[in-house]
N, C-alpha and C positions, 0 to 999 in steps of 0.2 A: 448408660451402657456399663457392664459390668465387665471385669477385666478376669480374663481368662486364665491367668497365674496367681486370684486370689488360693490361698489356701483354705476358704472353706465353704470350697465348690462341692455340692454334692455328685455322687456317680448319676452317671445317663445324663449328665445337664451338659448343652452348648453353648460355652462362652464365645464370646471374639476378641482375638488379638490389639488390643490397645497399642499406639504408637510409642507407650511406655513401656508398656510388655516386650514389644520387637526390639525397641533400646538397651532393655535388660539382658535379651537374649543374647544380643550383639556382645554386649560388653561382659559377661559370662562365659558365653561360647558352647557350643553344644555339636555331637557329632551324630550321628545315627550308629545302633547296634545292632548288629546283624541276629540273628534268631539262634538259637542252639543247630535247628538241622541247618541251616547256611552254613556253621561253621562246621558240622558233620561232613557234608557234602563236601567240601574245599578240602578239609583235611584227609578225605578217602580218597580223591580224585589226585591229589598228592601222592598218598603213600602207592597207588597205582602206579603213578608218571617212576616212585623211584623203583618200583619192581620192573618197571618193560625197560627201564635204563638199566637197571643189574643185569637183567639174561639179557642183554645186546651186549655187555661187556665181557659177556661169560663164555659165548658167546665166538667173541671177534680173538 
């Protein structure tokens, strides 16, 4: 069985996770990174939330 965090995996090939791979990741650490539009979308729906909070303030 071939281990899936060798480095000289070709593209389009499916390895699998070796219980030394999952070891490495653990003690490593690894987080997920959201996409550019995830971070578009978040930051728009923000600068929204702070405009309907300005005219309520403007407003009151």
């Amino acid at each position: 069985q071939e281990t899936a965090m060798d480095p000289d995996i070709a593209a389009n090939q499916r390895k699998y996770l070796t219980e030394l791979d999952l070891a490495g990741l653990q003690d490593i650490g690894y987080t997920a990174v959201p996409e550019p539009a995830t971070l578009a979308l978040l930051a728009g729906a923000g600068a929204l939330g702070l405009a309907v909070r300005r005219r309520r303030r403007v407003r009151a």
